[in-house]
MOPAC internal coordinates of N, CA, C and O (Angstrom, degrees):
PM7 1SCF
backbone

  N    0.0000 0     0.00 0     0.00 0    0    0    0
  C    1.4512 1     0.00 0     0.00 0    1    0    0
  C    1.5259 1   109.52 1     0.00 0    2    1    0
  O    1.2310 1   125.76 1   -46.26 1    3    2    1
  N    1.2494 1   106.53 1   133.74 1    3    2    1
  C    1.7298 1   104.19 1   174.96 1    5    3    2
  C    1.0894 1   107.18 1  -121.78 1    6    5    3
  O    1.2310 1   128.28 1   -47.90 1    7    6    5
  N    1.9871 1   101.65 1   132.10 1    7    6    5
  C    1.4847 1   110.89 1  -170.50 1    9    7    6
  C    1.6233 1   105.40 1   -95.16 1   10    9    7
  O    1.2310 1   112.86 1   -34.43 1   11   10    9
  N    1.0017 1   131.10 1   145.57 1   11   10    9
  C    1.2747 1   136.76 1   155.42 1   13   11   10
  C    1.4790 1   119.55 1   -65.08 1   14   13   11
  O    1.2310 1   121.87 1   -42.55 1   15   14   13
  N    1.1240 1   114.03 1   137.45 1   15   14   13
  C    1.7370 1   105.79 1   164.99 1   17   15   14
  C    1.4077 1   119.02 1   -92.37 1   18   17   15
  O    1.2310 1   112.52 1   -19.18 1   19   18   17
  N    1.2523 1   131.72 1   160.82 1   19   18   17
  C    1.3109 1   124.07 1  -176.58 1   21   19   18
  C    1.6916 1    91.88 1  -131.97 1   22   21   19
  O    1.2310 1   115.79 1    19.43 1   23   22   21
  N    1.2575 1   125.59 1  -160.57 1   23   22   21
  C    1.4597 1   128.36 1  -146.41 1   25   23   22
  C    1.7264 1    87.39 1  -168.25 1   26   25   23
  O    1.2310 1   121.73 1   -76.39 1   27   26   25
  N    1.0418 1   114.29 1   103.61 1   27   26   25
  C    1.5259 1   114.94 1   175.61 1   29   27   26
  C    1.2099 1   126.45 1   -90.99 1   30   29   27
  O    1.2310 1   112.75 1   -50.73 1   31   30   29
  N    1.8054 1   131.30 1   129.27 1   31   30   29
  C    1.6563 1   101.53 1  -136.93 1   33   31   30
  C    1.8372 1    84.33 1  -123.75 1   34   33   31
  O    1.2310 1   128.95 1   146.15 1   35   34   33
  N    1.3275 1   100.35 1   -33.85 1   35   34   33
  C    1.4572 1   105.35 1  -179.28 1   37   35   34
  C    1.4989 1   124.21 1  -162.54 1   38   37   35
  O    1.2310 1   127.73 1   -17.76 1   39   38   37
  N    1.2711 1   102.73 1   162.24 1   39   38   37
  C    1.5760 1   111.51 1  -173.49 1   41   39   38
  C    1.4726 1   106.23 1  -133.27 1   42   41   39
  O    1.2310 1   120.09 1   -81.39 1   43   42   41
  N    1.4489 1   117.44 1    98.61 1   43   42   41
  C    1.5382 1   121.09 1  -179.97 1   45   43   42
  C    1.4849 1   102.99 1  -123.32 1   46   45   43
  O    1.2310 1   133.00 1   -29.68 1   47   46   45
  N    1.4662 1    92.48 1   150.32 1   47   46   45
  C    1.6541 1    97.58 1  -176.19 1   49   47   46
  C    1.4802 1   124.72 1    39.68 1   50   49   47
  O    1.2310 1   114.62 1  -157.68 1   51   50   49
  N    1.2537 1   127.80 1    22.32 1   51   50   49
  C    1.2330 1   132.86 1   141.52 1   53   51   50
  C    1.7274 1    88.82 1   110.70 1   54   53   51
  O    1.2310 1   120.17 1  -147.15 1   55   54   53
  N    1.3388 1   117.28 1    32.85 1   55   54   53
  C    1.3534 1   130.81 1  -171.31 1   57   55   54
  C    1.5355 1   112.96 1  -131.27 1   58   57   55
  O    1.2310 1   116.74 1   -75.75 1   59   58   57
  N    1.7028 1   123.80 1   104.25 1   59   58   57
  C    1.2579 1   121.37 1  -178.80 1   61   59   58
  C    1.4279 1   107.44 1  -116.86 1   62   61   59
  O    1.2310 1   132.54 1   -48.23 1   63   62   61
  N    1.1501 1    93.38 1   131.77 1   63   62   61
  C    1.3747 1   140.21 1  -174.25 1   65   63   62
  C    1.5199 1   123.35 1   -90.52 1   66   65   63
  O    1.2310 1   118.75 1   -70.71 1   67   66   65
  N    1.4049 1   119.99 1   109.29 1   67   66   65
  C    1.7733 1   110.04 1  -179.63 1   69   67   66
  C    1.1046 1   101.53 1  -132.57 1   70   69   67
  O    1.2310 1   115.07 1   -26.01 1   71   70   69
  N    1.0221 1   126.96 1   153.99 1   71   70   69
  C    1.8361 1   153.00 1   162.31 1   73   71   70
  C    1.5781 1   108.94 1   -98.77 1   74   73   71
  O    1.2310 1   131.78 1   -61.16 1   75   74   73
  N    1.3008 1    94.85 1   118.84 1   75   74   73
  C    1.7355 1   100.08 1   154.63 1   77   75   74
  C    1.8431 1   117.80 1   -62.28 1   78   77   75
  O    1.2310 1   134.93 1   -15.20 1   79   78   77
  N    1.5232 1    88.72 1   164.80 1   79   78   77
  C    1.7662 1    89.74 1  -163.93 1   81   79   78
  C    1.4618 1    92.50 1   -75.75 1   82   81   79
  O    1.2310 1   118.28 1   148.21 1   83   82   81
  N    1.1220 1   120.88 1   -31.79 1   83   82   81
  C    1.1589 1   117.71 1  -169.80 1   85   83   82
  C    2.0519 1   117.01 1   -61.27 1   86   85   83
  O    1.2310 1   126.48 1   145.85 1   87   86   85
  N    1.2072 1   105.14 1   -34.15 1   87   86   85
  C    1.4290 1   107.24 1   170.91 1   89   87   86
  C    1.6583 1   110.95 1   -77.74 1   90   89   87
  O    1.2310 1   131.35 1   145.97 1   91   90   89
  N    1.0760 1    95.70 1   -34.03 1   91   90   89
  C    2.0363 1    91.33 1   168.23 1   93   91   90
  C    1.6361 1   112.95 1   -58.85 1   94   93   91
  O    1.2310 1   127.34 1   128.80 1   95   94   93
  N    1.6689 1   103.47 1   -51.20 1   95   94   93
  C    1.5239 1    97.56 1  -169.72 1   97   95   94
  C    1.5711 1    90.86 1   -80.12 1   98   97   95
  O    1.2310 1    97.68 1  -162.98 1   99   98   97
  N    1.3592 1   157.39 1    17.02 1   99   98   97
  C    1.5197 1   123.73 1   160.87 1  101   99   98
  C    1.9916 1    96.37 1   -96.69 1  102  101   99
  O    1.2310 1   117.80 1   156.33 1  103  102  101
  N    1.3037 1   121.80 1   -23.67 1  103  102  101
  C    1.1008 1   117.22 1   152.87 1  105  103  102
  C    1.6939 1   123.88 1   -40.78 1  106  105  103
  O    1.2310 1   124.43 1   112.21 1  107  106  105
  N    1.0739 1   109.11 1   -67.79 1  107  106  105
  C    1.2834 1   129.44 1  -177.05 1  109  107  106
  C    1.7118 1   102.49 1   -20.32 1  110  109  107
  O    1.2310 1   130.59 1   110.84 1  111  110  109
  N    1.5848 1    97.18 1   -69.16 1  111  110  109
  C    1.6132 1   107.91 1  -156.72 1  113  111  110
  C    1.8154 1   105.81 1  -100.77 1  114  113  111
  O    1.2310 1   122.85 1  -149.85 1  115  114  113
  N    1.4616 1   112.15 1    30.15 1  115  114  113
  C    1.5779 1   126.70 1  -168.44 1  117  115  114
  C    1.8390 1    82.01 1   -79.71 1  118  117  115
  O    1.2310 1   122.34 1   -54.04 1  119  118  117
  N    1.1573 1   113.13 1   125.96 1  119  118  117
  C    1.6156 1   109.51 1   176.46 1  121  119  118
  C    1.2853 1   118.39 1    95.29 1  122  121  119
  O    1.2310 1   119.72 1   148.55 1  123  122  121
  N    1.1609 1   118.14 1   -31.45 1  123  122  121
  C    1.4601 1   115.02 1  -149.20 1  125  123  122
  C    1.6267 1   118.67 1   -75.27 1  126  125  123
  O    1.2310 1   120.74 1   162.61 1  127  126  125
  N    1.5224 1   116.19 1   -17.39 1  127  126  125
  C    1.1443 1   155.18 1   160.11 1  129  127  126
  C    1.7443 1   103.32 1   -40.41 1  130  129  127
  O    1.2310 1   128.47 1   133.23 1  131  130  129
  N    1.2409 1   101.30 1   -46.77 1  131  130  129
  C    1.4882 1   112.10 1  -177.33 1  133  131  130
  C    1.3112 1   123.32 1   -70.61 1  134  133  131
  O    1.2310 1   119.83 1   156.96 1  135  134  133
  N    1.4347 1   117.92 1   -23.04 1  135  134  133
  C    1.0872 1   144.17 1   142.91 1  137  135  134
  C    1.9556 1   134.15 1   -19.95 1  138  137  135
  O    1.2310 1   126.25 1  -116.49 1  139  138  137
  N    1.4046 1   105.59 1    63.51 1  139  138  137
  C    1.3507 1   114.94 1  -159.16 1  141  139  138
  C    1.5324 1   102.81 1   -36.83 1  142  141  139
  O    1.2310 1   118.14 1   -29.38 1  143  142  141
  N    1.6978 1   121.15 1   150.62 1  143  142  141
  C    1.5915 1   123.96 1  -179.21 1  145  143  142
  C    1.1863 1    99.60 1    80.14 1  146  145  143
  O    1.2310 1   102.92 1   167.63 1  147  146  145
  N    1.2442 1   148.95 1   -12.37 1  147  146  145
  C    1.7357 1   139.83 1   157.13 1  149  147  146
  C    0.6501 1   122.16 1   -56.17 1  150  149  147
  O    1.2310 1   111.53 1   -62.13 1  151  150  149
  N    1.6847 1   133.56 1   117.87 1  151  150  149
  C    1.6596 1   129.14 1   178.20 1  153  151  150
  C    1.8431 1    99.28 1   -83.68 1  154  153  151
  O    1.2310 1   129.98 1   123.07 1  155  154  153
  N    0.9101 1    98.37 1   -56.93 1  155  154  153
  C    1.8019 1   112.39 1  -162.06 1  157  155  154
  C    1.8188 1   106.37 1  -164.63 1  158  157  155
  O    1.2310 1   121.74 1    33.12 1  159  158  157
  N    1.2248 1   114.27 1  -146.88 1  159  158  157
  C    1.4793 1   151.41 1  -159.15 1  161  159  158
  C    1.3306 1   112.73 1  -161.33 1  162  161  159
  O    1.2310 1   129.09 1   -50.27 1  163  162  161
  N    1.6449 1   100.09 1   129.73 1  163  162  161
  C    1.2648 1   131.14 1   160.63 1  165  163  162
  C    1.2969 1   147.66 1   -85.27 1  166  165  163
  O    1.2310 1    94.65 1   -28.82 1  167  166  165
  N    0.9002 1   161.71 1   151.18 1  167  166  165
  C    1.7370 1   140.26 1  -172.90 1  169  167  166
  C    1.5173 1    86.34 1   -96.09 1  170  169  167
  O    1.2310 1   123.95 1   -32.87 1  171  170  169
  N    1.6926 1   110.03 1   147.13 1  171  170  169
  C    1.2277 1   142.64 1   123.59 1  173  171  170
  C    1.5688 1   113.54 1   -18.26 1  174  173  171
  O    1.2310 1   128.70 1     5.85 1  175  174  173
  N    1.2293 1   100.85 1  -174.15 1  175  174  173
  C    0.9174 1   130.62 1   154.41 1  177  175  174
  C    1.1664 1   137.57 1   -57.66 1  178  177  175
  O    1.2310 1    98.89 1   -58.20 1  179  178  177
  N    1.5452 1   155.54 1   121.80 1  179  178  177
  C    1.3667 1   120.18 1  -134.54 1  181  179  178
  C    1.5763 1    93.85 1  -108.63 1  182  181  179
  O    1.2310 1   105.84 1  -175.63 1  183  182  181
  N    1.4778 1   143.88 1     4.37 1  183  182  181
  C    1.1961 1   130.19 1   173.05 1  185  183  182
  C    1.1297 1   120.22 1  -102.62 1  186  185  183
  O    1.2310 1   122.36 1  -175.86 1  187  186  185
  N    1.6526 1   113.08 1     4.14 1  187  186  185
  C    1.7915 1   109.64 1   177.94 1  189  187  186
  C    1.4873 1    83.51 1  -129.74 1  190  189  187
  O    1.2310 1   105.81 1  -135.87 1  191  190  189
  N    1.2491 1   143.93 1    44.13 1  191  190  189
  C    1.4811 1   141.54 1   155.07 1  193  191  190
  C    1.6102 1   105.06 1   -64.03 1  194  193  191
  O    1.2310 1   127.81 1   -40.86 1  195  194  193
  N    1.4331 1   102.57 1   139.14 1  195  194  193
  C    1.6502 1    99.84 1   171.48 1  197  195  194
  C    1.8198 1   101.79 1  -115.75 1  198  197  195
  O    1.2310 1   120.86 1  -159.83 1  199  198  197
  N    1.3773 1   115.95 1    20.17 1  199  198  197
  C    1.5333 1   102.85 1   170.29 1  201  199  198
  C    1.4993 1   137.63 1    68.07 1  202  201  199
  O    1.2310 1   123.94 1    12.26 1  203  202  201
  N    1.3735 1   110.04 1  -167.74 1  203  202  201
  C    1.8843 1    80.71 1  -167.55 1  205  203  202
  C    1.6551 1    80.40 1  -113.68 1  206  205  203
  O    1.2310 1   128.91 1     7.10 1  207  206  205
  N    1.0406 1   100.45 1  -172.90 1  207  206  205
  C    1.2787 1   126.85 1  -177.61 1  209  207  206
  C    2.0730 1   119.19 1  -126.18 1  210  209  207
  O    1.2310 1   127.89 1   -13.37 1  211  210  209
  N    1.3506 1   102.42 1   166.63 1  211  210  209
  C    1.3597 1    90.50 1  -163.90 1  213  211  210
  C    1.9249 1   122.21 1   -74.59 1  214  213  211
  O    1.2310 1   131.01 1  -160.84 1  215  214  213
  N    1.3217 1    96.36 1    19.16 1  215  214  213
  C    1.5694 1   121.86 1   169.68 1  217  215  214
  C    1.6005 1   118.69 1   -98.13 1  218  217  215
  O    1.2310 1   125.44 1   163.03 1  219  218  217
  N    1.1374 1   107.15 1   -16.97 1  219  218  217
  C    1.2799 1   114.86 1   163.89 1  221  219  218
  C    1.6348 1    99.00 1    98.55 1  222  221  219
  O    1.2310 1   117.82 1   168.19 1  223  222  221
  N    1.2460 1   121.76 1   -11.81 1  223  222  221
  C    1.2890 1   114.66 1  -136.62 1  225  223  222
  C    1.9965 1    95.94 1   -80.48 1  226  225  223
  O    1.2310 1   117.04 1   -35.55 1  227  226  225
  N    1.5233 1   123.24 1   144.45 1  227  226  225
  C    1.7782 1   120.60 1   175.21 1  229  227  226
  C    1.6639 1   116.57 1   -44.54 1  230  229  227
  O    1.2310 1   115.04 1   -89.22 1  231  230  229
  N    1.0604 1   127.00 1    90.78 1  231  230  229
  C    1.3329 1   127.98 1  -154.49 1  233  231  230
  C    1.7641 1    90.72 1  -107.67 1  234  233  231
  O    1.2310 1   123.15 1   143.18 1  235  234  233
  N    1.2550 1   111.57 1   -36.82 1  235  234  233
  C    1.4318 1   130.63 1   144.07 1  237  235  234
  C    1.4399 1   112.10 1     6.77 1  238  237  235
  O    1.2310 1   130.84 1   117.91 1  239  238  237
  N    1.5630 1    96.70 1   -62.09 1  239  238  237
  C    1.3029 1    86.95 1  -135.03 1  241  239  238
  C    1.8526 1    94.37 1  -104.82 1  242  241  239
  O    1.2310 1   123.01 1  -154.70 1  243  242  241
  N    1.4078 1   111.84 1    25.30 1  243  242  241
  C    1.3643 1   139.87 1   172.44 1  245  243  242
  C    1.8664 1   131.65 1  -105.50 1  246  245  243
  O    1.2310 1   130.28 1   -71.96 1  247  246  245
  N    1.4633 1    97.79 1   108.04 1  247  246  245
  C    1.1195 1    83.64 1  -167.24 1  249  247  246
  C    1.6854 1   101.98 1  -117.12 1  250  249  247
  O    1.2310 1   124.66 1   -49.27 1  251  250  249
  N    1.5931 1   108.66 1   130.73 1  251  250  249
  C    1.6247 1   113.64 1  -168.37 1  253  251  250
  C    1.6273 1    94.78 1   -96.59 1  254  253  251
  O    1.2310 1   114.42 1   -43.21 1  255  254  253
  N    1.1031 1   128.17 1   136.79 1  255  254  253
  C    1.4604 1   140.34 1   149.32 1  257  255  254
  C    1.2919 1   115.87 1   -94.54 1  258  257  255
  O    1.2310 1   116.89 1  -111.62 1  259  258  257
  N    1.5230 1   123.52 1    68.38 1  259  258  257
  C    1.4229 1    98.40 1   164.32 1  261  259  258
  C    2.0599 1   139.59 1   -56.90 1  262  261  259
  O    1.2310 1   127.59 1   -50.32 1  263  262  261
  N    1.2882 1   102.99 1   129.68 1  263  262  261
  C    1.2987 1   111.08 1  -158.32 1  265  263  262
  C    1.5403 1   103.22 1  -104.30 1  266  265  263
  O    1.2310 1   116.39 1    76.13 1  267  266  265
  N    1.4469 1   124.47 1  -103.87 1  267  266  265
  C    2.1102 1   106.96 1   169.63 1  269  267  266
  C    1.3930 1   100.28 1   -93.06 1  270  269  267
  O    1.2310 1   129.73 1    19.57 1  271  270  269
  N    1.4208 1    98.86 1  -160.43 1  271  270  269
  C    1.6279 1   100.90 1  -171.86 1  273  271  270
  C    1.4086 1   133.76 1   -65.38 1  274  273  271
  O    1.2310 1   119.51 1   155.33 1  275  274  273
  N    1.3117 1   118.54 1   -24.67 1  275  274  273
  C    1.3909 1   112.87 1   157.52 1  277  275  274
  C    1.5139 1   118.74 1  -111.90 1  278  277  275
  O    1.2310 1   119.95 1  -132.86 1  279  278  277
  N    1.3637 1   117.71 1    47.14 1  279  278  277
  C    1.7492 1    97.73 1  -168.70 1  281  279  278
  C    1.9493 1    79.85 1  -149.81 1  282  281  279
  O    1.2310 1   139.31 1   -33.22 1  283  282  281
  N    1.1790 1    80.17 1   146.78 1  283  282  281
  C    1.8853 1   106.08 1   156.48 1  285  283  282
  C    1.5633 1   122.34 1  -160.91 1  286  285  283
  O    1.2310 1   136.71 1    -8.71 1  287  286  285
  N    1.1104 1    85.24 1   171.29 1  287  286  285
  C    1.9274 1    98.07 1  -166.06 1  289  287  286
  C    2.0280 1    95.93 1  -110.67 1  290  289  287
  O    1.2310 1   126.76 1   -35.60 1  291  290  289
  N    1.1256 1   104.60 1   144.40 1  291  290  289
  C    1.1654 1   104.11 1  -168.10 1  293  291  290
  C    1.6143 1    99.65 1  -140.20 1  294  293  291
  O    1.2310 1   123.93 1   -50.52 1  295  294  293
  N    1.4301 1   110.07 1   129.48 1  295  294  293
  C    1.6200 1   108.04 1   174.62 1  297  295  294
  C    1.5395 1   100.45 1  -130.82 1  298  297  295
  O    1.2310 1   127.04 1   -35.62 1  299  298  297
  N    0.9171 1   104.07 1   144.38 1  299  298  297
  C    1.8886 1   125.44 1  -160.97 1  301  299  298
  C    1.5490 1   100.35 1  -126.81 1  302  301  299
  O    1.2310 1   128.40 1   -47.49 1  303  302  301
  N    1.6630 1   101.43 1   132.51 1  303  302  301
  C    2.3485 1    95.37 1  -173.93 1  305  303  302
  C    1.8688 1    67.54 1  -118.71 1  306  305  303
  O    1.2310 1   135.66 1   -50.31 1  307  306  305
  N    1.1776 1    87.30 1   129.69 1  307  306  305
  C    1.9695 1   115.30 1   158.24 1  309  307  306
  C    1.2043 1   105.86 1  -121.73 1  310  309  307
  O    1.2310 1   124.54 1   -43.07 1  311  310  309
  N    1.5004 1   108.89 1   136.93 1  311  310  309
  C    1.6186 1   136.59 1   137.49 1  313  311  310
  C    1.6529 1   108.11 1   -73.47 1  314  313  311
  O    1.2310 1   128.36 1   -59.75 1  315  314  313
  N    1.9792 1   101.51 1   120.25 1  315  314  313
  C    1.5779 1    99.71 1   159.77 1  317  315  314
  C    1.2310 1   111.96 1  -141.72 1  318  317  315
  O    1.2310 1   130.66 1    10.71 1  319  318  317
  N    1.6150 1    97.03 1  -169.29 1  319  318  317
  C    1.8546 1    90.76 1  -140.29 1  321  319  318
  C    1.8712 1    81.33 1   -92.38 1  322  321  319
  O    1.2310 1   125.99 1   -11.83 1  323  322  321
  N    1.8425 1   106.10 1   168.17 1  323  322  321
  C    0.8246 1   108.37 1   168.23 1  325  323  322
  C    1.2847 1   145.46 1   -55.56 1  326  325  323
  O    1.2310 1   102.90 1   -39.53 1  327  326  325
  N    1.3419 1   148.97 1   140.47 1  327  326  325
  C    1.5194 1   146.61 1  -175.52 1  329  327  326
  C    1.7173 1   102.73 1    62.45 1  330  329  327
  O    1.2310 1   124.98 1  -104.32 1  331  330  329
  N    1.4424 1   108.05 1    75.68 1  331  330  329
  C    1.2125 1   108.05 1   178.91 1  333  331  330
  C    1.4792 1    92.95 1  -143.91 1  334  333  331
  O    1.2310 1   118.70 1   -19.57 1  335  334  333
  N    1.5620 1   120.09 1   160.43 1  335  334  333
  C    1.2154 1   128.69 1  -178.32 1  337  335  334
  C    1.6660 1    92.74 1   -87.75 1  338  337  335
  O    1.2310 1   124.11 1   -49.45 1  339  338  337
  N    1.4194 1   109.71 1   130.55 1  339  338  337
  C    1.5061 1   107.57 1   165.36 1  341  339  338
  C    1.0985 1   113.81 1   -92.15 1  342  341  339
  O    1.2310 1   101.92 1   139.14 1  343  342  341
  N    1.4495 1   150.63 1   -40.86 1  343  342  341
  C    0.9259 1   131.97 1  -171.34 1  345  343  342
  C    1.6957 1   109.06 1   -77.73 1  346  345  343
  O    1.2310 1   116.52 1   171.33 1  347  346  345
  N    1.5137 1   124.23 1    -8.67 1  347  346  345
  C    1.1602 1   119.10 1   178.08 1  349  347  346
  C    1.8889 1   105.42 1   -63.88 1  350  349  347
  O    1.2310 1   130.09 1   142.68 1  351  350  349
  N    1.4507 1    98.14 1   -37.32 1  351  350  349
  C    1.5368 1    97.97 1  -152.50 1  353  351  350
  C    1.7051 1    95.29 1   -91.01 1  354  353  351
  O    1.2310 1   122.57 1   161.52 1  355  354  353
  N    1.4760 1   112.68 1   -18.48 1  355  354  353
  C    1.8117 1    99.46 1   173.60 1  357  355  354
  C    1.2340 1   104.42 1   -74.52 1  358  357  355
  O    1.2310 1   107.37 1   150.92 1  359  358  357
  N    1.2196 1   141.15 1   -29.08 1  359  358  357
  C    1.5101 1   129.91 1  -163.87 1  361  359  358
  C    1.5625 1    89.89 1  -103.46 1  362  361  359
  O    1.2310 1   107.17 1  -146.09 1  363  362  361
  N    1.3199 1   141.51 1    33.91 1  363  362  361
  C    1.2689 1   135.58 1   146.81 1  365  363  362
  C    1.6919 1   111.26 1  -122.30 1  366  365  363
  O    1.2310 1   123.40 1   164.54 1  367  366  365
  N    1.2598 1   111.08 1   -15.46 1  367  366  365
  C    1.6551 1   134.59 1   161.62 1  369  367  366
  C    1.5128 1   106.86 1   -66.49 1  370  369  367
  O    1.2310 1   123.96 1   113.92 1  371  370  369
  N    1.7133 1   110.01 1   -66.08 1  371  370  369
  C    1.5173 1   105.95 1   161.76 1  373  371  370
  C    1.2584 1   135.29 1   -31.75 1  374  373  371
  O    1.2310 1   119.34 1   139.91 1  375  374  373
  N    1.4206 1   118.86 1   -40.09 1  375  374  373
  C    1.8478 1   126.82 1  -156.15 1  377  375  374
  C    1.4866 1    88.54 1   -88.83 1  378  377  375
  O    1.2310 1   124.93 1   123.56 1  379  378  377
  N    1.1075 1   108.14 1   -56.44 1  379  378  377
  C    1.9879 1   117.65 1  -157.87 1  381  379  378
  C    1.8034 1    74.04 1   -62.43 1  382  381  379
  O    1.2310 1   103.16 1   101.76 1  383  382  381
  N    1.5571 1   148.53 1   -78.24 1  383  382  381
  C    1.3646 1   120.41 1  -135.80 1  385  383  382
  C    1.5851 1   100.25 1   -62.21 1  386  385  383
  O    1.2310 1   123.70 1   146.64 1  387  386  385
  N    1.3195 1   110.51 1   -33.36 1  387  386  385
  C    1.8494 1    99.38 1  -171.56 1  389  387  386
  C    1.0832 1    98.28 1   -62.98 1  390  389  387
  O    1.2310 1   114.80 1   110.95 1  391  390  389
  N    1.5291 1   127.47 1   -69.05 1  391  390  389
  C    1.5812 1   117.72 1  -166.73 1  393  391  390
  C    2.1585 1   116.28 1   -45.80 1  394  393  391
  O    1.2310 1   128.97 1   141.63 1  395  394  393
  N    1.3499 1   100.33 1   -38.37 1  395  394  393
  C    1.6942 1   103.63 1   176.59 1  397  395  394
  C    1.6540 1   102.36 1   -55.25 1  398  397  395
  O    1.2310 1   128.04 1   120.17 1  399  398  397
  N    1.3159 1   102.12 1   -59.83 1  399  398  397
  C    1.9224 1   106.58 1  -163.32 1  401  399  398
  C    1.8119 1   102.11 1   -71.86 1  402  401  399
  O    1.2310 1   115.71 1   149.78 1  403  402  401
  N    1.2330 1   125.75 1   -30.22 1  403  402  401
  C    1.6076 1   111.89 1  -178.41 1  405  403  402
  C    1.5426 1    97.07 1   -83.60 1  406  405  403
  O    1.2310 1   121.19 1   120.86 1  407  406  405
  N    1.4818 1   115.34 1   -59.14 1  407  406  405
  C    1.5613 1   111.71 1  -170.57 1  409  407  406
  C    1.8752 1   100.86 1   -41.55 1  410  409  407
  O    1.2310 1   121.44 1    94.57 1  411  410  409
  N    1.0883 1   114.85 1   -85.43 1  411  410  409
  C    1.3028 1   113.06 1  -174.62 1  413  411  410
  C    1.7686 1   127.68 1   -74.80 1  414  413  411
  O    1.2310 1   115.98 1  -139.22 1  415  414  413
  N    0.7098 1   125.24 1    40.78 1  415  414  413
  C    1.5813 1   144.22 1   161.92 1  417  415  414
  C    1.3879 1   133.02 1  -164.10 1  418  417  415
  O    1.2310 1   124.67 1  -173.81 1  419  418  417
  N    1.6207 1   108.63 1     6.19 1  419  418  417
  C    1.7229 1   117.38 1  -163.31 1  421  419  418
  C    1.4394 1   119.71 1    28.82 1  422  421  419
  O    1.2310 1   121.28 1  -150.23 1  423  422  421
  N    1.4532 1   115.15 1    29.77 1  423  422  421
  C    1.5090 1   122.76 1   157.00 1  425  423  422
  C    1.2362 1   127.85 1   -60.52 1  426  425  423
  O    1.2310 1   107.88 1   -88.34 1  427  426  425
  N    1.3268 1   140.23 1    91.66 1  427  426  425
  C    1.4582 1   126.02 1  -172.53 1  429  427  426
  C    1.4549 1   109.90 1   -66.96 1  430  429  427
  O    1.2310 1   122.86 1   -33.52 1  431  430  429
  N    1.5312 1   112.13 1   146.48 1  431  430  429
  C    1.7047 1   109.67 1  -165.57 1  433  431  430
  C    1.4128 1    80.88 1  -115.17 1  434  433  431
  O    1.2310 1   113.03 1   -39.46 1  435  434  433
  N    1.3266 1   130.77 1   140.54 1  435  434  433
  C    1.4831 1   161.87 1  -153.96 1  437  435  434
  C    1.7290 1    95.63 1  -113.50 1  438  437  435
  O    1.2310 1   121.75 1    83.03 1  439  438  437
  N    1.4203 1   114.26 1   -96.97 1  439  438  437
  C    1.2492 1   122.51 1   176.58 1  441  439  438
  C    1.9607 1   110.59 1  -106.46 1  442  441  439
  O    1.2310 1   132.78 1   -31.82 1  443  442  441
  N    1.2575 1    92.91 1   148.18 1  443  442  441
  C    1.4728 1   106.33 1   150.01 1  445  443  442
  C    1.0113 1   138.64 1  -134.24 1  446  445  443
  O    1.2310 1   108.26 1   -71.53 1  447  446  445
  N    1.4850 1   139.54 1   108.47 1  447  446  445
  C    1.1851 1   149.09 1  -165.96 1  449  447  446
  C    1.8334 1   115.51 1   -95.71 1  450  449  447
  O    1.2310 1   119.59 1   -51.45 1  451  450  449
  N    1.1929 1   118.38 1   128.55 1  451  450  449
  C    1.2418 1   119.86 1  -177.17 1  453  451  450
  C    1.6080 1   101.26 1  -114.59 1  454  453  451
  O    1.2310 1   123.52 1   -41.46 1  455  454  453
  N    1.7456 1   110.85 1   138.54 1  455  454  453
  C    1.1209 1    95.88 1   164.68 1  457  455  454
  C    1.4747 1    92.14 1  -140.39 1  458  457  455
  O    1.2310 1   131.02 1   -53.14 1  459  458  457
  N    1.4289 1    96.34 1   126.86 1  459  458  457
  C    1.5464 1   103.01 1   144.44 1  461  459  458
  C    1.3930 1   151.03 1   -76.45 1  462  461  459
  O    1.2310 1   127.64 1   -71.10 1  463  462  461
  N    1.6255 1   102.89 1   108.90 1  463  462  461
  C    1.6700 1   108.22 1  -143.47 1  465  463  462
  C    1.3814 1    86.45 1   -95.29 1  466  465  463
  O    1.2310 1   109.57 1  -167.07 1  467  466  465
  N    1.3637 1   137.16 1    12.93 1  467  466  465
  C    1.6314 1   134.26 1  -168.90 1  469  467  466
  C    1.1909 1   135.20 1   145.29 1  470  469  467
  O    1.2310 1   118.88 1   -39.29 1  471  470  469
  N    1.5467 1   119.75 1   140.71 1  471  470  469
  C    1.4101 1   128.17 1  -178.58 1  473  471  470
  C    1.2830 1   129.50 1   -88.01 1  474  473  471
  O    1.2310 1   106.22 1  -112.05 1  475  474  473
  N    1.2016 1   143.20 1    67.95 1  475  474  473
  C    1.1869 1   158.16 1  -171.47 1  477  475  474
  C    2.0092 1   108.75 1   -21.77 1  478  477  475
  O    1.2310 1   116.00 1  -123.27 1  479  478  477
  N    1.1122 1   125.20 1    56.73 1  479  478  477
  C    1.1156 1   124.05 1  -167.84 1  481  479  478
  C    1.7701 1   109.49 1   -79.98 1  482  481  479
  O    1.2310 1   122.00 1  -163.00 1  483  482  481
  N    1.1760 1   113.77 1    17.00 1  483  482  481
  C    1.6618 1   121.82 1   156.00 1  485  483  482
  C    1.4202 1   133.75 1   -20.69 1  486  485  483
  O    1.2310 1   131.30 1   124.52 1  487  486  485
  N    1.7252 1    95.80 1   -55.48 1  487  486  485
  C    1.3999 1   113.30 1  -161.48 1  489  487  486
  C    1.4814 1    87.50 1  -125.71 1  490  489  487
  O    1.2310 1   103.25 1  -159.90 1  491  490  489
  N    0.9358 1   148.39 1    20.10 1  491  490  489
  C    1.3984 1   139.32 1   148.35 1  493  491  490
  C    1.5888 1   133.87 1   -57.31 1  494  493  491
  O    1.2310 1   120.10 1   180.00 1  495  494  493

């Protein structure tokens, strides 16, 4: 049997509330695209993948760690384009997933890890 994890975000009025990882990580990367120097998304790891969703959007390439009840760690694999500052664009990759995952799920994001799994040298 395979359990899913869920991500527990809150408990009001005697009412608890969880999110699958999978709705955190299409949160996660909502925008991030917009993000000048982004080629695309990479897959994870392939045994903690949470998959796409019915938006199509690389959910793949998002991996949620839920940690206590309101917090998770989130690591994201990006493709970017060539001659780009990386650390400019992870610590602007970083801000937008915390602000996406707390604004819209009151998930507190703990860590974020970016890895760049590749340079999309296509259109170069």
């Amino acid at each position: 049997m395979v359990t899913k994890k869920k991500a527990t975000f809150i408990e009001e009025k005697g009412v608890r509330v969880e999110i699958a990882e999978s709705v955190i990580a299409a949160t996660a990367i909502e925008n991030i695209s917009d993000i000048p120097g982004i080629a695309g998304f990479r897959d994870g790891k392939i045994d903690k993948v949470v998959g796409r969703l019915a938006r199509g959007k690389p959910t793949k390439s998002v991996i949620v760690t839920p940690k206590e009840k309101e917090l998770v760690d989130v690591d994201l694999y990006l493709v970017v384009q060539p001659r780009v500052s990386i650390p400019k664009i992870s610590n602007s990759v970083k801000k937008l997933i915390k602000e996406n995952i707390q604004t819209l799920t009151k998930v507190n994001v703990d860590n974020t890890i970016i890895h760049v799994s590749g340079i999309d040298i296509s259109k170069s």
